[in-house]
N, C-alpha and C positions, 0 to 999 in steps of 0.2 A: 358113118361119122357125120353129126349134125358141125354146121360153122354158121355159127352167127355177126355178122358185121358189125361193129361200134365206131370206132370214127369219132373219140371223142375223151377230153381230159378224166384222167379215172385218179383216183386215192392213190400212194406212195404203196401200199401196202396187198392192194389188191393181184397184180399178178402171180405175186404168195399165195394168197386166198385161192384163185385160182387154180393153181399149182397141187397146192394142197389137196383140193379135192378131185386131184387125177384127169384133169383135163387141162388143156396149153392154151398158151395165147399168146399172138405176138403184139409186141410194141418198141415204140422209139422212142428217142428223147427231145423235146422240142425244143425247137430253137428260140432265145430272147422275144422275139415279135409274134411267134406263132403261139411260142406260152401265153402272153399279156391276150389275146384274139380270143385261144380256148377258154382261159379265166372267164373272159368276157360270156361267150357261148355259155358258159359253167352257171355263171351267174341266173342268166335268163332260163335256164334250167333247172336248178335248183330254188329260185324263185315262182315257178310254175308248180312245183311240185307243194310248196309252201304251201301258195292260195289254192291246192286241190286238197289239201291235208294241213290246215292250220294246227301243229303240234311243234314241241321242242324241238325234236330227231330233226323235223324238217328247217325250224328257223336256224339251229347248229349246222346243217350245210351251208346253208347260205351265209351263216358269219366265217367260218372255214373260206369261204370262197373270198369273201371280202378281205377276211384277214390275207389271204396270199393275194390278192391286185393288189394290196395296198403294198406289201413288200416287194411282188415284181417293179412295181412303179417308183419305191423310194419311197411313196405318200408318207407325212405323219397323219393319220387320220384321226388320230386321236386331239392332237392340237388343232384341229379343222374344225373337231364335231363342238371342241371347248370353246372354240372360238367362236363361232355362229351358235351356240346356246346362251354366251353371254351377250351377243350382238343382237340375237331376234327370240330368243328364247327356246324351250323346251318343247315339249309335248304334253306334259303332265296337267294341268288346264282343261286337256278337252275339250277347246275352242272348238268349232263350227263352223268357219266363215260362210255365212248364206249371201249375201250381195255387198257392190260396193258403189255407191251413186256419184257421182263427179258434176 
């Protein structure tokens, strides 16, 4: 019997998947502050994967991820992203900032 170690936030649906195809695994459920921690970790990993593999599949994890810190945390993120696109603007531009002299 091979055992591979993880240690690490997984999908709602994965130990199904698992399951299903005839092998186990064990997990727990985390608590408040250790969720908000893994999200965190989740992010910078799901983010790494992104810039190894710039495609949907991968920018859908990492909004998956964002979408849940923002609900562990309460965040409205959406009134956040409205608010600072009306305050400093978008992205769509394609601005470049090369220097700024003072």
């Amino acid at each position: 019997m091979t055992v591979k170690k993880y240690d690490k936030l997984i999908r709602d649906k994965i130990p199904q998947i698992i399951q299903s195809s005839g092998a186990t695994c064990t997990t727990y459920v985390a608590g408040d502050e250790e969720y908000k921690q893994r999200l965190s970790d989740k992010l910078l990993e799901e983010s790494k994967e992104f810039f190894e593999d710039p495609c949907a599949e991968e920018l859908a994890d990492v909004y998956e991820v964002i979408l849940a810190l923002a609900e562990a945390n309460r965040w409205d993120i959406e009134r956040e992203r409205i608010a600072k696109r009306l305050e400093r603007g978008a992205f769509s531009q394609r601005c470049i900032l090369q220097e700024v002299k003072r």
